[in-house]
C-alpha angles and dihedrals in degrees: 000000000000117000115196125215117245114199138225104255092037086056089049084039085062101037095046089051125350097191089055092049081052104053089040105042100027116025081029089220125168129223109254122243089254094056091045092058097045083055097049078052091051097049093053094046090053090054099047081053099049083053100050086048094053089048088050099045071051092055096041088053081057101051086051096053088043092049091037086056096037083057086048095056101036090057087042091051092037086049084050077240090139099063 
């Protein structure tokens, strides 16, 4: 008996979404145009929002700073360390 290979990315293919491994490895359909362009959308959705979320992890460090400095001189200023 003749046992075929299965690679790797075929078996995560599967695992991720079994209807689309379907459609791609047994039925060999292709994604329409207008599929292809919802996903370049998608992917450049998902990017804008990897980047908003950097700039606002930025912007939380420096609340914290702000806070972390606001706590230091108001025990400074509550010791009468600040004269």
């Amino acid at each position: 008996m003749h046992r075929k290979l299965i690679p790797a990315t075929e078996l995560a293919e599967f695992i991720y979404c079994a209807k689309a491994w379907q459609l791609k490895f047994i039925e060999c359909a292709e994604p329409s145009n207008e599929a292809r362009e919802l996903q370049i959308k998608g992917n450049f959705w998902h990017v804008a929002q990897g980047e908003s979320l950097a700039r606002s992890d930025s912007f939380r460090w420096g609340a914290y700073a702000a806070l972390g400095l606001a706590i230091l001189l108001f025990v400074f200023c509550w010791l009468g360390w600040a004269r």
